[in-house]
C-alpha positions as CSV (number, residue, x, y, z in Angstrom):
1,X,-24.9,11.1,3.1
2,X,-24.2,8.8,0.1
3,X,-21.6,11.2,-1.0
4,X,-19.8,11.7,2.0
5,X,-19.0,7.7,2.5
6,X,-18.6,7.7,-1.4
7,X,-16.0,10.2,-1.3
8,X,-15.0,8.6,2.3
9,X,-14.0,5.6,0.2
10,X,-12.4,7.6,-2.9
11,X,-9.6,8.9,-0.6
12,X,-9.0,5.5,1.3
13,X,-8.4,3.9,-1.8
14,X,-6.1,6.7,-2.9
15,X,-4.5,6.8,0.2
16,X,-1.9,4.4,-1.5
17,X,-4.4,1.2,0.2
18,X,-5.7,0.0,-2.8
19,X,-9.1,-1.7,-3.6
20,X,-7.4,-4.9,-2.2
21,X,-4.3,-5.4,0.1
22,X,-2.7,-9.0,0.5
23,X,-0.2,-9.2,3.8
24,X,0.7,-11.9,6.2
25,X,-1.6,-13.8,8.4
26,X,0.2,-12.9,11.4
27,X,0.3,-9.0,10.6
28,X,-2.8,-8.1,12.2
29,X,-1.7,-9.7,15.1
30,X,1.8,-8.3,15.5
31,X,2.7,-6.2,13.1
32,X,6.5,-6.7,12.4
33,X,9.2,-7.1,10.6
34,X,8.9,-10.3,11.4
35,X,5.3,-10.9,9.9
36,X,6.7,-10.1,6.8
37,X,5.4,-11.9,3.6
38,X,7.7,-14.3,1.7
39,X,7.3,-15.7,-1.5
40,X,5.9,-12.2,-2.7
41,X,7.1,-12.2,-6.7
42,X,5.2,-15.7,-6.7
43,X,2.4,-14.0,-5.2
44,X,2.2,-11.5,-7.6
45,X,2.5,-13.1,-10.5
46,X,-0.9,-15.3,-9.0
47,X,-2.7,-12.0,-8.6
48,X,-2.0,-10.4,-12.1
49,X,-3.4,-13.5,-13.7
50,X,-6.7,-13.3,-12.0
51,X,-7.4,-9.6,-12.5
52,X,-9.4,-8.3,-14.5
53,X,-8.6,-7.1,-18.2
54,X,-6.8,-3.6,-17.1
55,X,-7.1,-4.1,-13.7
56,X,-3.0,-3.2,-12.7
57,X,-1.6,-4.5,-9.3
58,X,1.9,-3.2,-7.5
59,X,3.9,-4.2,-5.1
60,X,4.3,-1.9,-1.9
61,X,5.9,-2.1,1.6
62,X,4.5,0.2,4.5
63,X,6.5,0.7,7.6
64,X,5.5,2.8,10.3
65,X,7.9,4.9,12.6
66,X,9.1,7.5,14.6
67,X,10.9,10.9,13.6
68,X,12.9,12.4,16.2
69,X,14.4,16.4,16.0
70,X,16.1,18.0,19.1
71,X,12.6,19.3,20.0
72,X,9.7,17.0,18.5
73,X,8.9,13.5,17.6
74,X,6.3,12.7,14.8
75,X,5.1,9.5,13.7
76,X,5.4,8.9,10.1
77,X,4.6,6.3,7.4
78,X,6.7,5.0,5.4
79,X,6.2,3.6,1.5
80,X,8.5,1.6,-0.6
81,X,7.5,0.8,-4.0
82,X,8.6,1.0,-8.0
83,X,7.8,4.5,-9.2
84,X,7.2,3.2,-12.8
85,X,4.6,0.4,-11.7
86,X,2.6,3.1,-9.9
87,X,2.3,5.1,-13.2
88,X,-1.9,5.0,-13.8
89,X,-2.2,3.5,-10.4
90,X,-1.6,5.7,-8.0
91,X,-0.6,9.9,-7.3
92,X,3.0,8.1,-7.0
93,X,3.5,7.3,-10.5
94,X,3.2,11.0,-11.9
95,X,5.9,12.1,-9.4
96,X,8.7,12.2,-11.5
């Protein structure tokens, strides 16, 4: 059992989630473009200096949404982030 919710956690974290996520206050509640965080370079730069030595943080946006064809829609996720930051963070980084 241990190493099912071990390996349970292993692939939420490298589901692109992270060991930590920071969003809005309001995002939980209505999740929106308009729940958006501001101020997020400032927030950053707070995080970075209270990780740990080698700990690495990156900035991403998620957006979910809707793919239509003529025959099927499928809801998809959506990532936006730098592909150089995500190198020995994240699958992401070893893309290129």
């Amino acid at each position: 059992m241990q190493g099912l919710v071990f390996s349970m956690v292993e692939n939420s974290i490298n589901n692109l989630t992270g060991h930590v996520v920071v969003r809005s206050s309001d995002y939980i509640s209505d999740p929106s473009i308009d729940s958006r965080m501001r101020g997020v370079d400032e927030i950053m730069a707070h995080v970075k200096e209270r990780l740990p030595k080698g700990a690495k943080a990156v900035k991403r946006i998620r957006l979910d949404g809707v793919v239509n064809t003529a025959r099927d829609s499928y809801g998809v996720t959506v990532v936006g982030t730098d592909i150089k930051a995500e190198e020995g963070v994240s699958f992401i980084g070893n893309t290129q």
